[in-house]
C-alpha positions, 0 to 999 in steps of 0.5 A: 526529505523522506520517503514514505509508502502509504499502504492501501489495506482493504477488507472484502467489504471494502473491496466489494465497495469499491468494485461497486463503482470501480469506474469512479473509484479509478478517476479519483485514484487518478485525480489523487495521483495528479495531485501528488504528481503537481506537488512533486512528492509521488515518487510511485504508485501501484496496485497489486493483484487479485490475492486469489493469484499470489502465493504464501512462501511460509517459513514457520517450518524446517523448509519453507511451504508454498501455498496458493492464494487465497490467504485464509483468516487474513482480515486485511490485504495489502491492495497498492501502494503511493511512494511519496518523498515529504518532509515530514511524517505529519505531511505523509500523514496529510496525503494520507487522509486525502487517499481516496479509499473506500469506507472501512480501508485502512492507509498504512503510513511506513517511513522507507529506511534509507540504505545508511539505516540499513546494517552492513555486513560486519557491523 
């Protein structure tokens, strides 16, 4: 088995779509959830927060700068994540294409690196 985060991307278009029809948008998210739950790979789910709220920690600099959000020319925000445990990338791949997203979302589908990947001091 391995984990695999499926990251909701969405666009200001996308996200208007959704927030048209938030109440049905949140009982399909939650019908997917139980899905995965009955299947036994969910391992969490969440959504992030309005970007206009967050911060940008920048370091292209000497020291890093703080900027409130928004975030500017981003054409994509991360909205939320599902971490599933599968076998396989084709079957996170699978769940994948059952988020139930919004037209013009995207679902990013990242391998999480296991801490025997990860290099150790002194390597």
């Amino acid at each position: 088995m391995a984990k695999y985060m499926l990251i909701m991307r969405g666009t200001d278009e996308s996200n208007a779509a959704m927030m048209a029809d938030i109440d049905e948008a949140m009982a399909a998210t939650r019908r997917f959830i139980e899905e995965m739950v009955k299947a036994g790979v969910l391992l969490a789910a969440e959504g992030l927060d309005d970007p206009r709220r967050g911060v940008v920690v920048d370091f292209g600099g000497e020291a890093p700068v703080v900027t409130d959000g928004p975030y500017g020319e981003t054409k994509e925000l991360f909205g939320g994540y599902f971490l599933v445990d599968v076998a396989s990338k084709e079957e996170a791949v699978e769940w994948a294409t059952r988020v139930p997203a919004a037209r013009g979302s995207k679902i990013e589908v990242r391998r999480v690196a296991g801490s025997d990947e990860v290099p150790q001091a002194g390597e």
